[in-house]
C-alpha positions in Angstrom: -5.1 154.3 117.9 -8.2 152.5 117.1 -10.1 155.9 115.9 -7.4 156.3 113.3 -8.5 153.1 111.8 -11.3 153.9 109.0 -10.5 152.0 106.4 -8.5 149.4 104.7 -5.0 150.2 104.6 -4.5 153.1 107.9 -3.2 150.6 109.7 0.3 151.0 107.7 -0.1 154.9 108.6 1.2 153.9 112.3 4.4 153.5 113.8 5.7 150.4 115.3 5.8 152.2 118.7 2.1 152.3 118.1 1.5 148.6 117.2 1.0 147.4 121.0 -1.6 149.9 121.7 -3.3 149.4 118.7 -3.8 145.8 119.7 -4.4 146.4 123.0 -7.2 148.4 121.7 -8.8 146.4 119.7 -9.0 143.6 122.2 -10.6 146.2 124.6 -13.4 147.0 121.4 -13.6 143.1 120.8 -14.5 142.0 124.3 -16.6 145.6 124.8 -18.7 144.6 121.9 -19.3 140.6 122.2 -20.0 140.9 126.0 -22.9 142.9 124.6 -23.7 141.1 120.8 -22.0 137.7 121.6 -20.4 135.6 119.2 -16.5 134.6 118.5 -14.2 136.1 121.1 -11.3 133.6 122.2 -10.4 132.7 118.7 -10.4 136.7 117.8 -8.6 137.8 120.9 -5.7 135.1 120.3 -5.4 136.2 116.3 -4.3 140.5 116.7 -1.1 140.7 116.5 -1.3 137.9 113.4 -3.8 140.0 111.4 -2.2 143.2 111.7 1.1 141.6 110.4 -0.5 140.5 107.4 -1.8 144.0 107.0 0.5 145.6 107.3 2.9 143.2 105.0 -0.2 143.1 102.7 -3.1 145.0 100.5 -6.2 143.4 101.0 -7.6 146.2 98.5 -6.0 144.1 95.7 -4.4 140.9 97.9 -6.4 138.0 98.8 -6.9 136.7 102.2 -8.7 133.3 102.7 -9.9 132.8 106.3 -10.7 129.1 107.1 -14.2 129.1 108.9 -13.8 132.6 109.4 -14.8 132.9 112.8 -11.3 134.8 113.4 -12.0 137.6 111.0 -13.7 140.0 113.5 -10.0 142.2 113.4 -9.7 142.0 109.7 -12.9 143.5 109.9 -12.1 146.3 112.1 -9.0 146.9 109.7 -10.8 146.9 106.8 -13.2 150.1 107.8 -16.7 147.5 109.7 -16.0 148.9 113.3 -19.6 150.0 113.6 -20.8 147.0 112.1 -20.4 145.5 115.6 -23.2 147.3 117.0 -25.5 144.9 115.0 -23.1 141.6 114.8 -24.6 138.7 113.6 -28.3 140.4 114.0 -30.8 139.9 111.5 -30.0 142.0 108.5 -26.9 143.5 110.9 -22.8 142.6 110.0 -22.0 138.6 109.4 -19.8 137.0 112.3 -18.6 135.2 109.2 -16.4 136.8 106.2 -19.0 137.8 103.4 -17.7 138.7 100.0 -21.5 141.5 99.9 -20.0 142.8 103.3 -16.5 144.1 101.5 -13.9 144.1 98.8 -11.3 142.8 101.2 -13.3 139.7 101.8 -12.6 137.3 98.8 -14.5 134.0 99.7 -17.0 133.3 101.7 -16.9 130.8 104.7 -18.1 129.3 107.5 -17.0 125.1 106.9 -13.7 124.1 108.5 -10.3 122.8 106.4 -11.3 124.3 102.9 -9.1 127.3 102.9 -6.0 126.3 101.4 -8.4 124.6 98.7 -9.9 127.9 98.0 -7.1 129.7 98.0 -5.0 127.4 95.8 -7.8 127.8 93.2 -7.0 132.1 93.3 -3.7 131.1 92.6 -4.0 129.0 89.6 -7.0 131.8 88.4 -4.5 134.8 89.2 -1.5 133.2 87.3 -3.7 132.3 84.2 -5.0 135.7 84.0 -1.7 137.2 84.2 -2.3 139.0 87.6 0.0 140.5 90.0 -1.3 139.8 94.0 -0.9 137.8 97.0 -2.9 134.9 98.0 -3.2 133.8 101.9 -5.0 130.9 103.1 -5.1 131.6 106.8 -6.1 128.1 109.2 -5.9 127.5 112.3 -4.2 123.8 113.6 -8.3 122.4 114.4 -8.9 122.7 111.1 -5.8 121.0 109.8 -7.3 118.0 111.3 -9.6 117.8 108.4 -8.8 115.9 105.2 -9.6 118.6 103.0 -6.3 120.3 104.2 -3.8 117.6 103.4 -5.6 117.0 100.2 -4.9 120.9 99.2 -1.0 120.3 100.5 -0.6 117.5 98.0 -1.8 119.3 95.4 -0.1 122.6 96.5 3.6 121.5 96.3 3.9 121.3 92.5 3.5 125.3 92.6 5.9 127.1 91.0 4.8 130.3 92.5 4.1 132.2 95.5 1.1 131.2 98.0 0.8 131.5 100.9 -0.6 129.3 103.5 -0.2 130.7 107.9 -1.1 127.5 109.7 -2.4 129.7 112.9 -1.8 127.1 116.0 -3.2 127.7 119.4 -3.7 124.0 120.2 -7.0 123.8 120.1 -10.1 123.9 117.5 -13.3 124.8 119.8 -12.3 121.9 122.2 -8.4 121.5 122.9 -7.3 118.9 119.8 -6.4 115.5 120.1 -5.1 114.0 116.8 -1.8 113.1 115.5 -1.1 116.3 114.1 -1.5 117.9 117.5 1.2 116.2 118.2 3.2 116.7 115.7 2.6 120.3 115.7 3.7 120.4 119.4 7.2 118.7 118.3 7.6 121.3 115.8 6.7 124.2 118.4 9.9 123.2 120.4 12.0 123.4 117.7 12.8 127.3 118.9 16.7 126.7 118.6 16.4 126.3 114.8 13.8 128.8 114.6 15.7 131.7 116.5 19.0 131.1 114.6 17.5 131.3 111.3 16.0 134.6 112.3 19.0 136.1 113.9 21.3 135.2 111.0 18.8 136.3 108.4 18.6 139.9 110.3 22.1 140.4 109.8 22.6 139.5 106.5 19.9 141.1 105.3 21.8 144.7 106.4 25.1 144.0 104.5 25.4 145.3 101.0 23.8 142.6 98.9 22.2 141.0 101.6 19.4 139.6 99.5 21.8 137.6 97.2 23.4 136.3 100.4 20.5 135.1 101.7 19.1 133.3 98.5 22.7 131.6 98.1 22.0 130.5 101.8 18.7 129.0 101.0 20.2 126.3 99.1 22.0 124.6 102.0 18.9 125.8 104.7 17.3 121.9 104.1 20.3 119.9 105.1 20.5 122.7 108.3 16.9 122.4 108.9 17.0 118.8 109.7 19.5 118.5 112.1 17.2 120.3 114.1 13.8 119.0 112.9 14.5 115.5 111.8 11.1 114.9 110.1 9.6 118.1 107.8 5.7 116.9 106.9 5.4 119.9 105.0 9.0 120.2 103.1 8.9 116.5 101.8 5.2 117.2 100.0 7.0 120.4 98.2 5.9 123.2 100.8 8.4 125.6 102.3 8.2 125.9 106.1 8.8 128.9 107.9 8.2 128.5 111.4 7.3 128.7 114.4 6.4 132.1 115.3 5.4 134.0 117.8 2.1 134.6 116.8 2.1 137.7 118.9 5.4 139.2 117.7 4.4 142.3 115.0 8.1 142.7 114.1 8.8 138.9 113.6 5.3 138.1 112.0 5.7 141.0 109.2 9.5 139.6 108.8 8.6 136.1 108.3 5.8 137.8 106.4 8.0 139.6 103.9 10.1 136.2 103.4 7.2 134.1 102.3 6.0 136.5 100.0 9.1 136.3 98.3 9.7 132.5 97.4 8.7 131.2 94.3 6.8 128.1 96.1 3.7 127.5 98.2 5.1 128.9 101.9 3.9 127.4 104.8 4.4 129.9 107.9 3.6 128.1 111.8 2.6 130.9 113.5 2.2 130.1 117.4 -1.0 132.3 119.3 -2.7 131.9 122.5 -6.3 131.6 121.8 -8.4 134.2 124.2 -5.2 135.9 124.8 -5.9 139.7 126.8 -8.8 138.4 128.6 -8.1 136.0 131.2 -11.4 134.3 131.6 -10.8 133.6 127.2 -7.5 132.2 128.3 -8.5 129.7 131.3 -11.8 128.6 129.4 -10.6 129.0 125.7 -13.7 126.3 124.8 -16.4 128.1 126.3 -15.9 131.4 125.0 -15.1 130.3 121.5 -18.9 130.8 120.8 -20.5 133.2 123.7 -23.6 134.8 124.5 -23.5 138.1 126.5 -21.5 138.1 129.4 -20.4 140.2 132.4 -16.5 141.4 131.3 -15.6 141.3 135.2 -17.0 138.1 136.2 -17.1 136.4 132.5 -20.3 134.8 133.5 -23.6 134.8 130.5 -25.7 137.6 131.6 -28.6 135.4 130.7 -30.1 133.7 133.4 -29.7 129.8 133.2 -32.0 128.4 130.6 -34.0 125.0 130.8 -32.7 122.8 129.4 -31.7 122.0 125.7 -32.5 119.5 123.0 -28.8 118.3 123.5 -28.7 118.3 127.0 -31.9 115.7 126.8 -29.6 114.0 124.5 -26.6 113.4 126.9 -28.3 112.2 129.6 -30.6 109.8 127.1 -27.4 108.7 126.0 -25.5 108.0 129.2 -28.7 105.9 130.2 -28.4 103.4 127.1 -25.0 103.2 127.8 -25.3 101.4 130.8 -27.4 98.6 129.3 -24.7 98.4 126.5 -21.3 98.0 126.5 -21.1 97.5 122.9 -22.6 101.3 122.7 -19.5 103.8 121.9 -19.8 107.3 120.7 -18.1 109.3 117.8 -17.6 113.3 117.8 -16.1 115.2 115.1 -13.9 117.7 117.4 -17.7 118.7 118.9 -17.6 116.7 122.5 -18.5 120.0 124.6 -21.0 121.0 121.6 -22.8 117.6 121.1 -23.0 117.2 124.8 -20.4 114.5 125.0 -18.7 115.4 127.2 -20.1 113.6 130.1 -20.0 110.5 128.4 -16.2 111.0 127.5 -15.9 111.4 131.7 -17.9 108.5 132.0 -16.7 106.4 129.2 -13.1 107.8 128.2 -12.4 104.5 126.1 -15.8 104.5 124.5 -15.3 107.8 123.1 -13.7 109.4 120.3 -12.8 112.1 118.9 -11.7 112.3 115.6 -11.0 115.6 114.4 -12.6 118.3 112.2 -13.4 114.8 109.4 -16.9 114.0 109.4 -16.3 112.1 106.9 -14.0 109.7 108.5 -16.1 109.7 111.5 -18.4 108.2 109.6 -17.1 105.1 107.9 -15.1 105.0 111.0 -18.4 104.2 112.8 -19.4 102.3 109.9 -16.1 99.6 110.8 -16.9 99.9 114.4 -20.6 98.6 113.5 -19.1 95.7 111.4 -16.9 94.7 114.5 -19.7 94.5 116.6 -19.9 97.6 117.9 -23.1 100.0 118.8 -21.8 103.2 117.6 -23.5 107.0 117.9 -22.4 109.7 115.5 -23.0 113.1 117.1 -22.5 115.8 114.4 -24.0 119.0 113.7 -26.5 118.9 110.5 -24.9 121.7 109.0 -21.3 119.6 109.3 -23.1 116.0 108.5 -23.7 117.0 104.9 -20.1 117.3 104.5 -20.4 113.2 104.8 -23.3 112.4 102.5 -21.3 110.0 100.7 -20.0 108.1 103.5 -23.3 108.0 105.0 -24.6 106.1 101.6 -22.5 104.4 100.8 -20.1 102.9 103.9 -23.6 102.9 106.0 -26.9 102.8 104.2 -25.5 100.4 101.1 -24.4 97.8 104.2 -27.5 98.4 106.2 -25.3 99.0 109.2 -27.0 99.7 112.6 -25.2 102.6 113.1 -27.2 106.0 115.2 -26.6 109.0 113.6 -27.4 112.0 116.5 -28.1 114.9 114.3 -28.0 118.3 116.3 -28.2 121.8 115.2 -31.4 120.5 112.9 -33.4 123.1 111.9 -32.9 127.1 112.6 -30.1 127.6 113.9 -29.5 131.6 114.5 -26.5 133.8 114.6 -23.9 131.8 112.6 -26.1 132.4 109.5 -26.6 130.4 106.1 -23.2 128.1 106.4 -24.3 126.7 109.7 -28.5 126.3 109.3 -29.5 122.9 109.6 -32.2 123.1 106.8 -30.5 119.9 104.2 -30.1 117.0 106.8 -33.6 115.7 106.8 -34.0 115.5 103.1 -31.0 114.0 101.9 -31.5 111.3 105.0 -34.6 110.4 104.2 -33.9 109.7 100.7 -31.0 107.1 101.4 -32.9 103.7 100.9 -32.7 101.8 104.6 -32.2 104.4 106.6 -34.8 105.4 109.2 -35.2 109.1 110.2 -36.5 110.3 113.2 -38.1 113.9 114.4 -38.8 113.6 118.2 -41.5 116.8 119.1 -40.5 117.3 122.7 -37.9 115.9 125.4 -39.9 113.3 126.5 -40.1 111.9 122.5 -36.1 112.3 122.2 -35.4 110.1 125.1 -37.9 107.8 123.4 -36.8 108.0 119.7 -32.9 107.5 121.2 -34.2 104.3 122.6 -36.1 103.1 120.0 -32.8 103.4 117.7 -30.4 102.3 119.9 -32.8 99.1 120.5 -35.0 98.5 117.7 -33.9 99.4 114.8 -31.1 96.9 112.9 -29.8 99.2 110.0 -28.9 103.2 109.7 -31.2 105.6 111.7 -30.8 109.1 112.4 -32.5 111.1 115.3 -32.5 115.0 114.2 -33.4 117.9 116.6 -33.0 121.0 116.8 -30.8 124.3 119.4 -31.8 125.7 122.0 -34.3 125.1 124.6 -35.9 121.6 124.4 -40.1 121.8 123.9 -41.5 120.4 126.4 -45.3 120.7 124.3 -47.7 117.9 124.5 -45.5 115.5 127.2 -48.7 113.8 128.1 -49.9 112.4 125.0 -47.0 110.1 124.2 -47.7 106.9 122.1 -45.4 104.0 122.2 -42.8 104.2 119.1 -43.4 101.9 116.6 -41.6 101.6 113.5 -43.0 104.1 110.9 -45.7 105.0 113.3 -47.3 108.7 113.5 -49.1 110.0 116.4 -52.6 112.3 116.1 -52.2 114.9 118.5 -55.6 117.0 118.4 -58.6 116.0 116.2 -60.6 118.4 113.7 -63.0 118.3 110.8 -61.6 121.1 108.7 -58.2 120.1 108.0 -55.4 118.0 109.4 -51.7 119.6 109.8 -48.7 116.7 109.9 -46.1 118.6 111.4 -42.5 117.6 112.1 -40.1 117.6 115.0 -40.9 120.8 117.5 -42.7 122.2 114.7 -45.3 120.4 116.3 -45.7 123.3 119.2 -46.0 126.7 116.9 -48.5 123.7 114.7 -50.7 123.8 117.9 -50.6 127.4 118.4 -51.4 127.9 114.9 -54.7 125.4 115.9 -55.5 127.5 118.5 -55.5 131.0 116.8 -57.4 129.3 113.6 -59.7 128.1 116.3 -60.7 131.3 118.2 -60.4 133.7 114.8 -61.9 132.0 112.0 -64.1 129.4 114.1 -61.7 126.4 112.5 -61.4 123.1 113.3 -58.4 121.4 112.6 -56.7 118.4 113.4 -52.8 118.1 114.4 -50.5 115.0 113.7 -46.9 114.0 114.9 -45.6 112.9 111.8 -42.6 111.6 114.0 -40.9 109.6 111.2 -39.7 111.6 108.2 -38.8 107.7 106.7 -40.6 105.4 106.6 -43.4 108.0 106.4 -46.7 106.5 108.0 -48.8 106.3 105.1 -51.6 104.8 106.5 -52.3 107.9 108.8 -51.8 110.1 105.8 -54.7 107.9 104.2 -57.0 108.9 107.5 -56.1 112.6 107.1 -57.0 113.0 103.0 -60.7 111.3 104.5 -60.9 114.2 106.7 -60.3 116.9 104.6 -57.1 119.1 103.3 -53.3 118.0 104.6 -51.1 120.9 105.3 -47.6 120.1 106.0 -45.5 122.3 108.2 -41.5 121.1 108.7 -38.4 123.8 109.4 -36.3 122.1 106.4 -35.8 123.1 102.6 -39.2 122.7 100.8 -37.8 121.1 97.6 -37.5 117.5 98.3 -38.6 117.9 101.5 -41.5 115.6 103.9 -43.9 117.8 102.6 -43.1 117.4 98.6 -43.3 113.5 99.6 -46.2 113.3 101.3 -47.9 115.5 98.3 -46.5 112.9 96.0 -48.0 109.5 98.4 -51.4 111.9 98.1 -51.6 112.3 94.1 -50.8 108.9 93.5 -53.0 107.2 96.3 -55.8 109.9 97.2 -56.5 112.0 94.2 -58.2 114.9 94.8 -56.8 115.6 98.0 -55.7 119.1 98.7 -52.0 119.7 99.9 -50.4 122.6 101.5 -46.7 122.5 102.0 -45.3 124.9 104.6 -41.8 125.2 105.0 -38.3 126.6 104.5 -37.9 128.3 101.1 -35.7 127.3 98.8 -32.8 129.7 99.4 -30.1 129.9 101.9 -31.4 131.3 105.4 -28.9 134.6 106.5 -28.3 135.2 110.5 -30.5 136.0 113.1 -32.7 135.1 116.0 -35.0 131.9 115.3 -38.0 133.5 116.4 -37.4 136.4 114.1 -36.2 133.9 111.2 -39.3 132.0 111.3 -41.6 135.3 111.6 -40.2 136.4 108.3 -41.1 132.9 106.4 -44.2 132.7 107.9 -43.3 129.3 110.3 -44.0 131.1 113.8 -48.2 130.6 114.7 -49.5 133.6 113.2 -48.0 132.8 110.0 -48.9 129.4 109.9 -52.7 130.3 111.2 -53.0 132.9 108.3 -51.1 130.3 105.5 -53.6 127.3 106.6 -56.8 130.3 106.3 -56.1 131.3 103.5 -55.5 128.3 102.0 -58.7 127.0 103.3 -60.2 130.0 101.7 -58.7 129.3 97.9 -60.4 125.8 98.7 -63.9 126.8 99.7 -63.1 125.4 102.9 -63.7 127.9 105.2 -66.5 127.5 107.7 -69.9 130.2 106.9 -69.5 133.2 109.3 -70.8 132.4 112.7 -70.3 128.6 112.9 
């Protein structure tokens, strides 16, 4: 079946005898291709049978489909003609695991951010009806991300419609960890309500087949409210204005493109509960729906990651850093943003259970959450992705920074991030940080320094302080020079004559690298320092570098307002005169990829660096006279 599927719109050339083999199909290519590529499988797997419905009830040619994150748009992607796109999923220059309006027609906005989807695709309505258009809207998200404010901020503002949209709240009880929030709950309530559910639908068949069965139905519609609450006493949805159709078997073709056809009917924003089983097909998906939300390759028999066990990772230095300070403090609880497993909280949550909490896809209530925690006394720890702790910046300022509350922000993800591509980069979190007045921002270099730098905030510093680093394997460079942490204190790492790079975080290793290449090629001797704080900087060691020669700067952030555009500021104003080279991200979004290949391609891995710092020694007259 799959082979016949070329292009948007061939699905609708099938019969409904050939609907379950389709999907069948497609799960087979979907676990085929990530056991090889990687990336989003469980959420894909559980989502078929829901976006052939909508295909086939739908024209995403001229209809609009808004999918919330979008890491469940691998089968619209097969349906819309990208099947040999997964040969080079999420690879550098290769298809997006994300929807990406340059990708295809049939994808209308792009995402990557949780709870935003009904927002967006409330806007298409309002544009569509202004302009006098004639298509469907669809805001497709899943119950995680109706944990997030953003979504019930959208419902408000949806019920005053007056004309079709249509929002499919896809619930599989879980986000990437299973959820825990009120409207888990209250989703559950609704998912027994089955007897009200299967009566509607039975009635509606028949009446649909009798002469005038439209009018019927419509006349029927007026009393379905007062019927609707004897079986589901409290309606969230129908008392802000919003229709709800619901629940459905999510893996039902034949009641998904019925329900389908009814909402696109009504005159209303349409909410449809659609009921899947996320990793549904593959049964290691279904036991472990968490761990192969996001997966590298793996074995299809045995479901284990065909890579071999890695050491360990920045945020596994982080859990067990944190688990130590919370035995010397009781006071110290920890905040997660439905990311336990992914900010390696976990073990505390086993450890802790009541000093834990998870809040739900709303960084920005986790924040001023923790923010009232610290006023009652409370130590608490924010882990958050950098990518997802922009979505707080106000909180952060002013519920935190303005009240100079001691409250650790654990910012992981910082840096390059890989695969998951521009919405999920950690490039923004060290300079809008380190611009908030009080708060302290630390870049540990190695393991050893993040255990340290955890301490240090947990202990010694009384207001805001966040403690960024980055995926992946923890750097383990430089673990025997290790000066005590002081407050606003750099470290100097290697000395040298020529030049002085302050690097930041783990840039520190490919900055020693760089040394050594500059060393043996050009005869160069230059000096390395930890810059270690991103605020307050440590000025005074920025005075001892301009003595010794030109600064270069080397950070794996956005250039503009960045460490480096500061410390090239502190430099004009205090050391005039002194060269400044400022190596780092470029201004512009950073597409998928492998790290190592991401960085090679701005010129952040050693060689680049070596050949930026060269030639910039070159423009200065700096360079040494051949055979020094």
């Amino acid at each position: 079946m799959l082979e016949k599927i070329e292009k948007t719109g061939d699905i609708k050339k099938l019969t409904p005898d050939e609907y379950d083999a389709l999907a069948w199909e497609i799960r087979r290519f979907l676990i085929d291709k990530v056991s090889v590529k990687g990336g989003h499988l469980a959420s894909n797997l559980g989502a078929v049978e829901l976006t052939m419905a909508l295909h086939l009830v739908f024209d995403f040619r001229r209809d609009r489909i808004v999918w919330d994150v979008g890491h469940q748009s691998y089968v619209h992607k097969i349906l819309t003609g990208r099947k040999e796109g997964f040969d080079h999923l999420r690879e550098y220059g290769g298809m997006s695991g994300f929807p990406k309006k340059a990708e295809s027609r049939t994808d209308c906005f792009d995402t990557g951010h949780s709870s935003n989807s009904v927002s967006a695709g409330l806007g298409m309505v309002y544009a569509r009806d202004l302009k006098k258009k004639n298509y469907s809207v669809i805001s497709v998200i899943g119950d995680g991300a109706a944990t997030g404010g953003m979504f019930y901020e959208a419902l408000n503002n949806a019920g005053r419609l007056k004309t079709n949209f249509i929002i499919v709240l896809n619930d599989n009880e879980m986000s990437i960890s299973p959820n825990m929030s009120g409207m888990a709950a209250y989703l559950s309530s609704l998912r027994t309500a089955t007897s009200y559910n299967d009566l509607k639908m039975k009635v509606k068949k028949r009446l649909y087949r009798l002469p005038q069965g439209n009018s019927l139905v419509n006349s029927i519609s007026q009393m379905k409210d007062s019927v609707k609450q004897l079986f589901i006493p409290e309606m969230l949805f129908e008392n802000l204005g919003i229709t709800y159709l619901g629940p459905v078997d999510g893996h039902n073709i034949e009641q998904l493109v019925q329900t389908f056809e009814e909402a696109r009917r009504m005159p209303r924003a349409v909410l449809v509960h659609v009921i899947t089983k996320k990793g549904k097909g593959y049964s290691w998906a279904e036991q472990q729906p968490d761990r192969f939300h996001g997966v590298g390759p793996f074995n299809i028999v045995t479901g284990e990651p065909l890579a071999a066990a890695e050491k360990k990772t920045w945020t596994d230095v982080f859990s067990d850093a944190l688990l130590r300070e919370a035995e010397y403090h009781e006071e110290l609880v920890a905040v997660s943003a439905a990311m336990l497993s992914g900010t390696g909280l976990m073990p505390f949550w086993a450890r802790y259970p009541s000093r834990c909490f998870d809040v739900g896809i709303a960084e920005e209530h986790a924040v001023t959450f923790a923010a009232g925690m610290a006023t009652g006394g409370l130590l608490p720890v924010v882990a958050i992705y950098s990518s997802f702790l922009q979505r707080a910046y106000d909180q952060i300022l002013e519920d935190v920074c303005l009240q100079k509350l001691h409250v650790v922000f654990a910012v992981d993800r910082a840096g390059i991030v890989g695969a998951d591509g521009p919405t999920h980069q950690g490039l923004f979190d060290a300079n809008f940080l380190s611009g908030m007045p009080g708060m302290t921002v630390i870049a540990p270099k190695n393991a050893r320094e993040l255990r340290d730098a955890l301490h240090f905030a947990v202990n010694e510093v009384r207001g805001p302080v966040a403690v960024r680093y980055g995926r992946g394997p923890v750097s383990t460079a430089f673990e025997s020079q290790e000066k005590p942490f002081a407050l606003g204190s750099s470290e100097r790492l290697l000395p040298g004559g020529d030049a002085t790079i302050v690097a930041v975080g783990a840039m520190n290793e490919v900055a020693g690298e760089a040394i050594r290449l500059l060393r043996e090629k050009c005869g160069l001797s230059v000096g390395l320092v930890n810059a270690r704080f991103l605020a307050p900087v440590d000025t005074k060691m920025l005075d001892s570098c301009a003595a010794r020669g030109p600064v270069i700067t080397l950070e794996e952030a956005e250039r503009s307002g960045g460490f480096g555009e500061r410390v090239a500021a502190y430099l004009a104003e205090k050391q005039p005169g002194t060269r400044v080279n400022i190596l780092a991200i470029p201004d512009r979004f950073v597409e998928q990829g492998p790290p190592d290949v991401l960085r090679k391609s701005m010129g952040l891995d050693p060689e680049g660096v070596a050949a930026s710092v060269a030639e910039f020694l070159k423009s200065q007259g700096s360079l040494p006279a051949p055979g020094r």
